[in-house]
Each structure stands twice: as C-alpha cells, then as structure tokens.
DRENDO-1510 file (C-alpha; in Angstrom, 1 decimal, always signed):
<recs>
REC; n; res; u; v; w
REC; 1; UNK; +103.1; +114.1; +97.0 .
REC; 2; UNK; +105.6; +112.7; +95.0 .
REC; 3; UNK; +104.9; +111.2; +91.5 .
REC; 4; UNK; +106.1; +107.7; +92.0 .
REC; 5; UNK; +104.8; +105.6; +89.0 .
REC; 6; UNK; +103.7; +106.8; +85.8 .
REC; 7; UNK; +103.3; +106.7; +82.4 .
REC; 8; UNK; +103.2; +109.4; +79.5 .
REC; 9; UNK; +101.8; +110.2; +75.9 .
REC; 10; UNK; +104.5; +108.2; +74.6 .
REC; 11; UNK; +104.0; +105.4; +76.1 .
REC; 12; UNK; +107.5; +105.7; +78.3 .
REC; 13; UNK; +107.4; +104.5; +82.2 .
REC; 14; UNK; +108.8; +107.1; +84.3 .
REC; 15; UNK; +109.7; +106.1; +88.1 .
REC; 16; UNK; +111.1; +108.3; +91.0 .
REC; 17; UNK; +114.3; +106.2; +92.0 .
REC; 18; UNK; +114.2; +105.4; +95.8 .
REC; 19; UNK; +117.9; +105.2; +95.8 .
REC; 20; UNK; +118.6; +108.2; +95.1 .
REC; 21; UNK; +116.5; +110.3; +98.2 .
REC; 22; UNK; +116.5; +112.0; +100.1 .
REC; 23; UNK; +119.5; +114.4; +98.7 .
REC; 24; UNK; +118.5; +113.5; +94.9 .
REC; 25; UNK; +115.1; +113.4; +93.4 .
REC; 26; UNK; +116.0; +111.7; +90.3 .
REC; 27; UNK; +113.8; +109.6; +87.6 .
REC; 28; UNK; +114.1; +106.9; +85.9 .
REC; 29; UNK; +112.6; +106.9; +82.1 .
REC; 30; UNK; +112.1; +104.2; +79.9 .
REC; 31; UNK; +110.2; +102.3; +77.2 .
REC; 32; UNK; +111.7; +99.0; +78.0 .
REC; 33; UNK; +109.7; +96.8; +80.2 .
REC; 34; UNK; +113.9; +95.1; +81.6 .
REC; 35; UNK; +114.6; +98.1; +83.0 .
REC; 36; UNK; +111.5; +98.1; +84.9 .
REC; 37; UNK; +112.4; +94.7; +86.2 .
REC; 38; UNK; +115.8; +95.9; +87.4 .
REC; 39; UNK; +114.5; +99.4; +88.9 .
REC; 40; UNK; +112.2; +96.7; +91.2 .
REC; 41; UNK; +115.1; +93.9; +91.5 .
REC; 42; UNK; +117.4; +97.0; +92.5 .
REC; 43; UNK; +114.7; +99.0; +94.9 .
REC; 44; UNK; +114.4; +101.9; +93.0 .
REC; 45; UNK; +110.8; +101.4; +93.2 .
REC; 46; UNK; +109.7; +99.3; +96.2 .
REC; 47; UNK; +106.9; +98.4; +98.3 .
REC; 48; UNK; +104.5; +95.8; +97.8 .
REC; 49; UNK; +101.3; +98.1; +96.1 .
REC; 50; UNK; +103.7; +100.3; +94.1 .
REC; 51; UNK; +105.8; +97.2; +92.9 .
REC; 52; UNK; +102.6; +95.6; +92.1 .
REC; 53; UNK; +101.8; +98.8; +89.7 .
REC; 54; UNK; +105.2; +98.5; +88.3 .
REC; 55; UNK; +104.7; +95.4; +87.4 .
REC; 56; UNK; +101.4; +96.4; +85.7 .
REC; 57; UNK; +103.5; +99.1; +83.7 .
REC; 58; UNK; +106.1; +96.8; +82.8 .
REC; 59; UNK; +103.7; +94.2; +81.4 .
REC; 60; UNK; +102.1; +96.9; +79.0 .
REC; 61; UNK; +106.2; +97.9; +78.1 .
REC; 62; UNK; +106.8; +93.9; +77.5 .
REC; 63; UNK; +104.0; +93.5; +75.1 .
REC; 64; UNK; +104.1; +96.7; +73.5 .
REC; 65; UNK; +107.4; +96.3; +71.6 .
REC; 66; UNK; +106.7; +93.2; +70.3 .
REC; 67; UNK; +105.8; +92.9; +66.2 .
REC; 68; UNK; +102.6; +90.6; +65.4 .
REC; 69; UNK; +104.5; +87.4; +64.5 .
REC; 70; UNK; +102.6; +83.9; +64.9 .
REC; 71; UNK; +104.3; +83.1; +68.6 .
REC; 72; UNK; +104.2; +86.9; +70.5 .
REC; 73; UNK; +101.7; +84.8; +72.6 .
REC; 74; UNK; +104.3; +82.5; +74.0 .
REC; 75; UNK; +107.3; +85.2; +73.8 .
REC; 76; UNK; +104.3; +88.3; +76.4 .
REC; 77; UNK; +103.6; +84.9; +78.4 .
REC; 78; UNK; +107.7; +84.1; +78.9 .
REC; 79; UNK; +108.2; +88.1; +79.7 .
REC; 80; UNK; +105.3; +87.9; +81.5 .
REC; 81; UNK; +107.0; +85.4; +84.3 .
REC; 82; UNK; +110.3; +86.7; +84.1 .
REC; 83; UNK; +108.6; +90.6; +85.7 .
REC; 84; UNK; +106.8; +88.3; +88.3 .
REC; 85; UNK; +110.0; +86.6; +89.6 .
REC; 86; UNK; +111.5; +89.7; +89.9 .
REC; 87; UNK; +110.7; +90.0; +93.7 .
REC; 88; UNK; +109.4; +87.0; +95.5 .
REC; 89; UNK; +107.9; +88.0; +98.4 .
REC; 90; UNK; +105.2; +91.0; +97.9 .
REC; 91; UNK; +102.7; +89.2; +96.5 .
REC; 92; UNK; +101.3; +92.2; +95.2 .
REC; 93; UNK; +103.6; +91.9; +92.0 .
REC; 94; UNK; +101.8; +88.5; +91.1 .
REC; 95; UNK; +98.7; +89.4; +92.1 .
REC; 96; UNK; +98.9; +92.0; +88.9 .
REC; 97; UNK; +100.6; +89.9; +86.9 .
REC; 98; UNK; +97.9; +87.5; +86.8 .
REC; 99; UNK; +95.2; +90.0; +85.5 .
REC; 100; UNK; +97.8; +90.3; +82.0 .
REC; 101; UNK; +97.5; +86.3; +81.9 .
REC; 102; UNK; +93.3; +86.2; +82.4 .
REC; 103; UNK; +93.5; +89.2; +79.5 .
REC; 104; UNK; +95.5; +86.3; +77.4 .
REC; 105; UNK; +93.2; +84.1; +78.2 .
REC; 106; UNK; +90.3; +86.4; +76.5 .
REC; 107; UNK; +88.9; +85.2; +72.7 .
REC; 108; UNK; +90.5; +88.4; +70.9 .
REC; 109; UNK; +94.3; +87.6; +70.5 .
REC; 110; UNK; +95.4; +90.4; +67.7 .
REC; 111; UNK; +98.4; +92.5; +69.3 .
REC; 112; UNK; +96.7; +95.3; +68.7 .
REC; 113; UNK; +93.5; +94.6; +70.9 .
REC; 114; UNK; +95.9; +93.3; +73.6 .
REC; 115; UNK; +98.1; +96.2; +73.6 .
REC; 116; UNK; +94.9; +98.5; +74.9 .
REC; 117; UNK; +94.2; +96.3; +77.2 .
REC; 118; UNK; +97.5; +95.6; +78.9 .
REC; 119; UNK; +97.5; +99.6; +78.8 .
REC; 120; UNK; +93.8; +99.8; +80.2 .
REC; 121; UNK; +94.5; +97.6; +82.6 .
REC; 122; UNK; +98.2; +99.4; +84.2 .
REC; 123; UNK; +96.7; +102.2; +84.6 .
REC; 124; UNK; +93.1; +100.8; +86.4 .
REC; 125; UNK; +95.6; +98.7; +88.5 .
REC; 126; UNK; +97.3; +102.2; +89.3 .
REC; 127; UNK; +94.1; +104.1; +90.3 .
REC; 128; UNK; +93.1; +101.4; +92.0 .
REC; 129; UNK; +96.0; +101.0; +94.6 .
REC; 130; UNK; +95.7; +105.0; +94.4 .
REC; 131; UNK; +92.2; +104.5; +95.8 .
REC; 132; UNK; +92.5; +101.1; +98.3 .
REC; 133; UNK; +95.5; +103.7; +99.8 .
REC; 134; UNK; +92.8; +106.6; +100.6 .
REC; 135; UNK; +90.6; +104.2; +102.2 .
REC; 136; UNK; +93.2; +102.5; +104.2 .
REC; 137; UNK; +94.1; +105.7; +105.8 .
REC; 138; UNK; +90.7; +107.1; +106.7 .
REC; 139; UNK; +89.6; +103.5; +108.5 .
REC; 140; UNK; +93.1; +104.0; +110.3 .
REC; 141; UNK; +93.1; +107.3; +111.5 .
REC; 142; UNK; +90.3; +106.9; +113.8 .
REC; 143; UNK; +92.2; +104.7; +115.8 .
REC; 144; UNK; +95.2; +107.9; +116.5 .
REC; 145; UNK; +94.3; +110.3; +119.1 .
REC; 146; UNK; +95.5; +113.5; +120.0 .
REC; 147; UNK; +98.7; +114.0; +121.7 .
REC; 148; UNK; +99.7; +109.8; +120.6 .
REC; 149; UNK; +103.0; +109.0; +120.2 .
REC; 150; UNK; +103.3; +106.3; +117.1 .
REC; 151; UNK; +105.9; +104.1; +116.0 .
REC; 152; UNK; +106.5; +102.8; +112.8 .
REC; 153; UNK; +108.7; +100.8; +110.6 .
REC; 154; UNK; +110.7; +100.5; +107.1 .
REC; 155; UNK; +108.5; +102.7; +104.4 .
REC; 156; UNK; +104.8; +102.6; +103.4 .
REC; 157; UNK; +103.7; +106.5; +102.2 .
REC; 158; UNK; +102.9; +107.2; +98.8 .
REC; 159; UNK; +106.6; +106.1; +97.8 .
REC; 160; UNK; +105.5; +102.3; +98.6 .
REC; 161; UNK; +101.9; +103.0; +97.3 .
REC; 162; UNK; +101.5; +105.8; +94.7 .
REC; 163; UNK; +98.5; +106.7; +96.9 .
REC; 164; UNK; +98.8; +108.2; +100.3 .
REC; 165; UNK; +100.2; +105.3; +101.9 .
REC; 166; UNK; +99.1; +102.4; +104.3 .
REC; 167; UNK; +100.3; +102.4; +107.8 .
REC; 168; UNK; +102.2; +106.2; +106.6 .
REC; 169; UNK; +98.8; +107.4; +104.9 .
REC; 170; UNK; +96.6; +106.6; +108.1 .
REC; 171; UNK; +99.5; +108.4; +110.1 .
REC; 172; UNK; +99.3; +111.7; +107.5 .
REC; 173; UNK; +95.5; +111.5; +107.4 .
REC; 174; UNK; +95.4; +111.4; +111.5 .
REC; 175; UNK; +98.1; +114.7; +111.6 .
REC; 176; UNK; +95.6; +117.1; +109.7 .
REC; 177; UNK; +92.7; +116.6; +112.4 .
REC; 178; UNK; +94.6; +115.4; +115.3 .
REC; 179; UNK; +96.6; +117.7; +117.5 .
REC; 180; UNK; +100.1; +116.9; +118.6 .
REC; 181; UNK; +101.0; +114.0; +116.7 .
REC; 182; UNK; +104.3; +112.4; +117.3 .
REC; 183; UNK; +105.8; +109.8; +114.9 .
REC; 184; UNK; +108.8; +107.6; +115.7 .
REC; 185; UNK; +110.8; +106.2; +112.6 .
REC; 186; UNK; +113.3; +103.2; +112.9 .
REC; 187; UNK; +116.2; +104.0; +110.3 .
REC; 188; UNK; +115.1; +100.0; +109.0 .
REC; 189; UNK; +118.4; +98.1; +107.7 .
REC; 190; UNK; +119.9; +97.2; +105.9 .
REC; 191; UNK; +118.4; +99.8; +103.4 .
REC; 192; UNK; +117.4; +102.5; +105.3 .
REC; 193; UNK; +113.9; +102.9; +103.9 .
REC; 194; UNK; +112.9; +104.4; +107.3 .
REC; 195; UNK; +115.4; +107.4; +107.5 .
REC; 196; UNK; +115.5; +108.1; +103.8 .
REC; 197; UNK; +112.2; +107.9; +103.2 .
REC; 198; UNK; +109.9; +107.6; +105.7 .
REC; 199; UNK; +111.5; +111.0; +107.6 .
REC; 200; UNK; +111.7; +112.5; +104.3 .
REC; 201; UNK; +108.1; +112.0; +103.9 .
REC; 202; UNK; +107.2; +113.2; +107.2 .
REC; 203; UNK; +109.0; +116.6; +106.4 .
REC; 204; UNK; +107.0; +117.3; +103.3 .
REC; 205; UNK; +103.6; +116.5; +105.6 .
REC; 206; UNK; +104.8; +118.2; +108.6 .
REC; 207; UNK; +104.3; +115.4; +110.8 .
REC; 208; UNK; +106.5; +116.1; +114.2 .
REC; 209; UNK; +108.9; +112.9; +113.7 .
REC; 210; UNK; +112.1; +111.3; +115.3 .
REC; 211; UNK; +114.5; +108.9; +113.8 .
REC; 212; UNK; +115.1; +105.9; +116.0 .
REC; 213; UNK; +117.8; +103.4; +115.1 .
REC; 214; UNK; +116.6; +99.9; +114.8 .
REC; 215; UNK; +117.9; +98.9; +118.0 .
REC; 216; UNK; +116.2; +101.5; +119.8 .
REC; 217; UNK; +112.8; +100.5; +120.0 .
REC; 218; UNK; +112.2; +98.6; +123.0 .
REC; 219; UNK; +113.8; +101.5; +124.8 .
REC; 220; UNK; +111.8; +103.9; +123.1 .
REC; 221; UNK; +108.6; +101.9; +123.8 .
REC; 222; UNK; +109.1; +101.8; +127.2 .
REC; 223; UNK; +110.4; +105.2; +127.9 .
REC; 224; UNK; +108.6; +107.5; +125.4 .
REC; 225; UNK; +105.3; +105.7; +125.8 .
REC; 226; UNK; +104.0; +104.8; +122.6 .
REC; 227; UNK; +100.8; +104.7; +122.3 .
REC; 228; UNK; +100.7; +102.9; +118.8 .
REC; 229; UNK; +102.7; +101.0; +115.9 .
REC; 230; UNK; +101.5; +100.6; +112.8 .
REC; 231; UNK; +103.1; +99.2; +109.8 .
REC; 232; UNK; +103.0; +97.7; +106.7 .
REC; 233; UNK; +102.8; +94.3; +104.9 .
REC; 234; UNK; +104.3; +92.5; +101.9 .
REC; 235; UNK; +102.1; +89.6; +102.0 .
REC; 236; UNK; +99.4; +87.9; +104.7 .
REC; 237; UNK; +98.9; +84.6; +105.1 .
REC; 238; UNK; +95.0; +83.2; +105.8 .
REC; 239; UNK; +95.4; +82.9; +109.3 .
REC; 240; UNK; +96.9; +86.3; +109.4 .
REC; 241; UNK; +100.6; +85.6; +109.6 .
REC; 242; UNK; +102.3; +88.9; +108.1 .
REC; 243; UNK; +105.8; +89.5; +105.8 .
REC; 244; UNK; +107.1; +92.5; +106.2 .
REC; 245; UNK; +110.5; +94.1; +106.4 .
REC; 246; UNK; +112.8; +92.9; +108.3 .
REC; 247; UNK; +112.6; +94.0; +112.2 .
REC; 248; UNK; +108.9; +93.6; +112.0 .
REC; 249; UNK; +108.2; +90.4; +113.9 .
REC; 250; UNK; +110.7; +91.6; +117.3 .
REC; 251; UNK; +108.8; +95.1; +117.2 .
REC; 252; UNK; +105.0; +92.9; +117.4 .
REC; 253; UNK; +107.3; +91.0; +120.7 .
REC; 254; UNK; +108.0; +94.4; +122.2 .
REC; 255; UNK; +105.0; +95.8; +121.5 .
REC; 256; UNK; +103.3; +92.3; +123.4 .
REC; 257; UNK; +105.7; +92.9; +126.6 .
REC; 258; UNK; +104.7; +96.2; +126.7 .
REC; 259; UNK; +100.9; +96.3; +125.7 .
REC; 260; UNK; +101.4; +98.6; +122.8 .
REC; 261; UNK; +98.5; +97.8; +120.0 .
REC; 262; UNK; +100.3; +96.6; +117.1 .
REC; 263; UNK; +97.8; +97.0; +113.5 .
REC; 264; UNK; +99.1; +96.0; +110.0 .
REC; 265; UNK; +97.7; +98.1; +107.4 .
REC; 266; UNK; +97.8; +96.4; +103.8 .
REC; 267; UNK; +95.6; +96.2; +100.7 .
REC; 268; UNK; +93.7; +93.5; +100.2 .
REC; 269; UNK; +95.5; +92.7; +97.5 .
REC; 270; UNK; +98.1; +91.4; +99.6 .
REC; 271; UNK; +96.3; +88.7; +101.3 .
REC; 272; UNK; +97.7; +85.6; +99.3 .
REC; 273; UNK; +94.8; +83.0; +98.8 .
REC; 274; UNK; +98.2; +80.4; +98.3 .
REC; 275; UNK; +99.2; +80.5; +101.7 .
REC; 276; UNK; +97.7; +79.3; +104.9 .
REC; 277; UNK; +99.9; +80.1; +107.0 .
REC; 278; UNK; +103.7; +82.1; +107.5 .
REC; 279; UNK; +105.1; +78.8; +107.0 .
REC; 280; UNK; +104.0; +79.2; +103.3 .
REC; 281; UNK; +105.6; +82.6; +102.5 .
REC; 282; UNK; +109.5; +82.8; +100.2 .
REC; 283; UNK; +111.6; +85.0; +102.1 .
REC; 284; UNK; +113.8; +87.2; +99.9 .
REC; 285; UNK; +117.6; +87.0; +100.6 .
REC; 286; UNK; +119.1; +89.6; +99.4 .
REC; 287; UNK; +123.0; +90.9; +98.5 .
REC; 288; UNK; +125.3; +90.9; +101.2 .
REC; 289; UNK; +126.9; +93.9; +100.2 .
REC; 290; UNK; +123.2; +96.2; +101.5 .
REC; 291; UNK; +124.7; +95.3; +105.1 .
REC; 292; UNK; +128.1; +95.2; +104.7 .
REC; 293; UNK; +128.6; +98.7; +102.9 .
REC; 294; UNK; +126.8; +102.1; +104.0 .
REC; 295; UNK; +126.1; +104.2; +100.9 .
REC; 296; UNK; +128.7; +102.4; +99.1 .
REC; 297; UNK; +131.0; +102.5; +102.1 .
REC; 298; UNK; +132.3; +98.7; +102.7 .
REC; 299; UNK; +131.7; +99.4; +107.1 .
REC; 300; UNK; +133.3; +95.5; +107.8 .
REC; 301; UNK; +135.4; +92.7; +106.7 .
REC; 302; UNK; +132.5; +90.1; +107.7 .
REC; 303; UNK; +132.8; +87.1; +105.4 .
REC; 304; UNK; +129.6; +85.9; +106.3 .
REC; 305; UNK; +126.5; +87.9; +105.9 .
REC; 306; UNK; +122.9; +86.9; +106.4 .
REC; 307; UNK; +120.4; +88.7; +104.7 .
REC; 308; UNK; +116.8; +88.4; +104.6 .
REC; 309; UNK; +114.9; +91.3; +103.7 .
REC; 310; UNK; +111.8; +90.2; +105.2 .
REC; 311; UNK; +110.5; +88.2; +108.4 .
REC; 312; UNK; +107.2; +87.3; +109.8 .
REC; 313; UNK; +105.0; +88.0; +112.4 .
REC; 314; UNK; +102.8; +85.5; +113.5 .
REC; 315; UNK; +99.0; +86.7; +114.2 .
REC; 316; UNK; +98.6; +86.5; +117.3 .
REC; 317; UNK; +101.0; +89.8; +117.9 .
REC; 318; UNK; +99.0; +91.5; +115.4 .
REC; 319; UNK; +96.1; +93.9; +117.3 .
REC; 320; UNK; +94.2; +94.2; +113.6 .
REC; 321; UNK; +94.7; +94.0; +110.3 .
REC; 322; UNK; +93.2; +97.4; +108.5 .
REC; 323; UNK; +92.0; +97.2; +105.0 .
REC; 324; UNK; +90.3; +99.0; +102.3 .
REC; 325; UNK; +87.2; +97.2; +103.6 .
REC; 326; UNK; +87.7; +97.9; +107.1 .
REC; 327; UNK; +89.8; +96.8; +110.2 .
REC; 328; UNK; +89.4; +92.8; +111.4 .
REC; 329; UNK; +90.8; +91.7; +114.2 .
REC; 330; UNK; +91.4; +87.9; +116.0 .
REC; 331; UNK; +89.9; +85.0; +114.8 .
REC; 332; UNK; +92.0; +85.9; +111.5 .
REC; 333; UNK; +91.2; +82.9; +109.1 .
REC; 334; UNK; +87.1; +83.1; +109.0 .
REC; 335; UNK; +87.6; +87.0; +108.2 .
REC; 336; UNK; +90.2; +87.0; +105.9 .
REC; 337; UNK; +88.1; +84.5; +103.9 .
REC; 338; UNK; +85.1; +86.5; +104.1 .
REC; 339; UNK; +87.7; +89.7; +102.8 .
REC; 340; UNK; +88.3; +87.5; +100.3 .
REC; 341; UNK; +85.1; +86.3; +99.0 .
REC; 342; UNK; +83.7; +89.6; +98.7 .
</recs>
C-alpha cells in the first residue's frame, strides 16, 4: 500500500503525485501549505477522504509559518478559506477545514498552543479516514461472492483514501477470502483515474481485473454478467442524491435496465448536512485541455469543450449506501439523519 499523505519530523508534507502513475512513482515535498493547494487544484492528490486529509495537512503548513503578530488570527482564518475553495465539490475538504475554525474558536489563542493543535488535529483527521476506510471495506465485502464479476468506476483505493479504500477497499478485502474475483475498471475521462490507477492498484493486490473504456459498460453489463458495481462518492445529499465522477449517474441507469445492484460506498464524512437534495451540490468544471489533450497530446481542434468533472446520481438508482456505520438502503432521508445524529 502506497504512502499517499504524510507528514515527517520536520514538519514537511510529503504526497505521492497521481499524475505521475502508473510509469512514475514520484513525491511531492513541501513545507508550504500553496503547494498543497495546487497538488489538490491540479490532482496530484485527489479523492474526496484523501483531499479532506490534505487539506488537514495544509492547514497545519498555513498556520505553522506564520510569526506571532497581533492579526495571525485573521491572516490562518483568510488561508484557512482559500485551502477550502480549492476543490468545490468533495465535501470532505470542508468538512476538515471546519475542525481548524472550531480550534480558532477555542479560549487559548497563543500561536504556539494552536500550532499543536492544528498538528494534532491533521494527523487524527488522517487516522481517522485511515480507520472509517477499514470499516467501509469489511461491511462491503459481505455483499461479493465467489466467482462475482464487479464493475467499478473512476478511483477510490488507498490513493483516494490513505486507507484501504471505499468501493476499491471492500473489492480488495472480498479478493483475500473470496475465490475468483473478477473486477471490471472503466478507463474514467477525462483523467483516466480508472486505468492509471485503479488497474495499477489492482496489480499490486492481485485482483484479476480488465480495463473497460467508458463507453463499454452497458455492453459489458449485459454480456459479461456483472453481478455488482460499486463505487465511490464525493458528496451525498440527505435524501441520498450522490456526486461522483463523471459517468457515474448513466452507469446507476444501466445498472437499473439491467438489474445489477448498484451501492455507493463513502465515509460519513461525506454526507453534507447543507444539502437536501442533488439539486444543492456545485459541480466542478474543470480545464478543457483534460479532454482535449491525452497525456499532453492535443487529440482535436474542438473549440468548445464541456467539462464537468462530476455528475449526480439521483437515489433512487442507488441499491445502498455503505458506511463506516453500516449499509442503509431506501427511505434515504430518515437514515441518513439518524447517520448523522449519531
């Protein structure tokens, strides 16, 4: 398992970049919390929990080079919103960004106090989302059988995590006491975060996998028989409405048409108490260029290019939602309340 997100003795933020697999694993190491923001604007590090823990680390970086001068309060609180609005959609990333604030809220305001506590806090938000990932993959592997033929979607193993994974961790989990265990990868464009890194994962855990382009799915539904599709989430709505990459929402159709259960599997964390329903959720358009050019390769002359990185899948497609807590299914609203309120 890769080491996605960490920190070291002197205080530097060191981060596998995404971009760079699967021929290169290459890191990224710094002491300045803007670079974190650009390795999660650019996708070095991606996916909701593990931008959520970068965000964390970056917070520590933001306050920890400041000098104790009468308005660091106002200058950690400006830093503070400009790492939160550096991707809009996984809610994850504000979700930890709001634990710095309540810390700035606290009675003790000397830099020094707040320093070990922004660092306290990173790294409990990292074991944390290390932990929630473990239990999200042992409630999901009871649901894989053997010989079951699984499709998934975009990238969600310990690269989007720093645990084990989500809808990839209950997938690995199920390979070590299932036997013949098939997984199905879309390549996921614009980026590719399916056959970059969700085959290269499935190498290193010698899980039997195929690449699938994007395009292929209802095909492959229909004539390899999949048994199950599981993917991820960037953030869920209270009546269960789910963002997640783009692709997501016409793989829950096919999977309808052709009675295929479809789950989610997601922390808690990214259930967003701001949003009742799909309606509510900011969609992230991002840079023409991810679709028009192919590892820097420009592959058209389009003018026009629309990009959204993420769509959403309306609950009712959506067999069950599995959690650190569990696995809920239909009505979505009073159970992702009582999630929630626990």
């Amino acid at each position: 398992m890769s080491n996605t997100i960490s920190i070291n003795k002197k205080n530097k933020i060191k981060i596998l970049d995404q971009r760079q697999l699967p021929f290169k694993e290459k890191y990224i190491i710094t002491d300045n919390y803007k670079v974190v923001i650009a390795a999660i604007k650019n996708l070095s590090v991606r996916g909701a929990p593990a931008i959520g823990v970068a965000g964390a680390f970056a917070s520590f970086l933001a306050l920890n080079e400041l000098k104790d001068k009468q308005n660091f309060i106002l200058e950690i609180r400006r830093r503070l919103k400009q790492i939160e609005r550096s991707r809009p959609t996984a809610v994850n990333l504000s979700w930890a960004i709001k634990r710095f604030y309540y810390i700035l809220s606290g009675q003790n305001k000397t830099l020094d106090y707040l320093k070990k506590k922004f660092l306290q806090e990173a790294l409990t938000i990292e074991k944390e989302e290390k932990n929630v990932s473990n239990k999200i993959s042992k409630f999901g592997k009871n649901l894989i059988k053997n010989n079951y033929k699984i499709l998934t979607h975009c990238n969600t193993g310990t690269l989007a995590t720093t645990g084990p994974g989500t809808a990839f961790g209950i997938i690995s989990y199920a390979n070590k006491i299932r036997k013949n265990i098939k997984l199905f990868a879309t390549e996921t464009r614009p980026l590719n975060q399916g056959s970059r890194l969700t085959i290269w994962e499935a190498e290193r855990e010698g899980i039997d996998n195929y690449l699938i382009t994007d395009s292929m799915a209802g095909y492959v539904m229909s004539n390899k028989k999949i048994d199950l599709i599981i993917v991820g989430a960037d953030r869920i709505a209270l009546n269960g409405d789910t963002a997640n990459k783009i692709g997501t929402y016409q793989l829950a159709i096919m999977a309808k048409h052709h009675k295929i259960p479809f789950y989610i599997a997601a922390p808690i964390s990214t259930f967003d108490k701001q949003s009742s329903s799909g309606m509510d959720i900011k969609i992230e358009l991002r840079n023409p260029d991810e679709v028009k050019k192919i590892n820097k390769i420009k592959v058209t002359n389009a003018k026009k290019v629309f990009n959204p990185a993420f769509d959403i899948t309306p609950g009712k497609f959506i067999t069950g939602i599995i959690t650190e807590k569990g696995i809920i299914t239909n009505p979505y609203k009073t159970k992702i309340k009582e999630l929630l309120s626990v």
